[in-house]
C-alpha positions in Angstrom: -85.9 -22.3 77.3 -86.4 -21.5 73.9 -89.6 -20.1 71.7 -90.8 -21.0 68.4 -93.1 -18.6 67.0 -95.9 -20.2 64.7 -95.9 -17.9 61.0 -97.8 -18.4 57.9 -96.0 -18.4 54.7 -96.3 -15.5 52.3 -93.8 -16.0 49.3 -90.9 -18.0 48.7 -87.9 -17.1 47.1 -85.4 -20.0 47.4 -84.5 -20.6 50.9 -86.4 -17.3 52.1 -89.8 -17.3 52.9 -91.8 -14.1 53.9 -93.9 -14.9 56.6 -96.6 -13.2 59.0 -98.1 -12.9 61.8 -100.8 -11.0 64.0 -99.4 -8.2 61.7 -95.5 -8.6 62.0 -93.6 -9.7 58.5 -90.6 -11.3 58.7 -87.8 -13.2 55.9 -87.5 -16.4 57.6 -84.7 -18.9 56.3 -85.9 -22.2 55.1 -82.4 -23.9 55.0 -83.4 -25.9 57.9 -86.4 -27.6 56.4 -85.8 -26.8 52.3 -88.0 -24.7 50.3 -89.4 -27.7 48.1 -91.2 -29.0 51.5 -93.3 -25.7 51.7 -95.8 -23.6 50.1 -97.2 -20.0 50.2 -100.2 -20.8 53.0 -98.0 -23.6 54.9 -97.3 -22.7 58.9 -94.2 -23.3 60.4 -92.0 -22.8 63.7 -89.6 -19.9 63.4 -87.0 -20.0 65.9 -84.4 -17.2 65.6 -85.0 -16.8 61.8 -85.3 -20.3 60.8 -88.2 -22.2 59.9 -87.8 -25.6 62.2 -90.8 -27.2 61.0 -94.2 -27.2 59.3 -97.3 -27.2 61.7 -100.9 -27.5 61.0 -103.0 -24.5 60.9 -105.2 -25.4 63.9 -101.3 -26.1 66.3 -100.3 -22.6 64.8 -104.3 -21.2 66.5 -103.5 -23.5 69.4 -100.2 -22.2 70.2 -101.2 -18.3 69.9 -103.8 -19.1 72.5 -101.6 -20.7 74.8 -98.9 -17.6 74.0 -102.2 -15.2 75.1 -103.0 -16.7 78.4 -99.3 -16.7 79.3 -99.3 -12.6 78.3 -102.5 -12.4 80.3 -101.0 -14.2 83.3 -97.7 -12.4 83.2 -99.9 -8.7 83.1 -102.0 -10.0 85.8 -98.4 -10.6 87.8 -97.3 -7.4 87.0 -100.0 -5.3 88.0 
């Protein structure tokens, strides 16, 4: 199975993009999707350092709270 994690945009520079989230900073490659198709404030899917897509900000909320019950569940099975 593979993960995309939803990121905001920071900056651009070219084909890099900085991007955050819930306090982590990464340089994300945009080769994949091209830096003229974003902007600073744009979410996307980052899959092993590549941007794979732009998402709305409301998916990007949606899929963080989906990622949270699954941590919750997977504490509750550990405990």
């Amino acid at each position: 199975m593979c993960l995309a994690v939803p990121m905001r945009i920071v900056s651009i520079d070219n084909f890099i993009a900085r991007c955050a989230t819930r306090g982590v900073s990464r340089d994300v490659s945009l080769f994949l999707i091209g830096p003229e198709n974003v902007a600073a404030g744009d979410y996307v899917l980052v899959h092993v350092g590549y941007a794979i897509q732009t998402i709305s900000r409301s998916d990007a909320a949606a899929s963080w709270e989906l990622f949270d019950i699954i941590n919750l569940e997977q504490d509750r099975l550990h405990a």
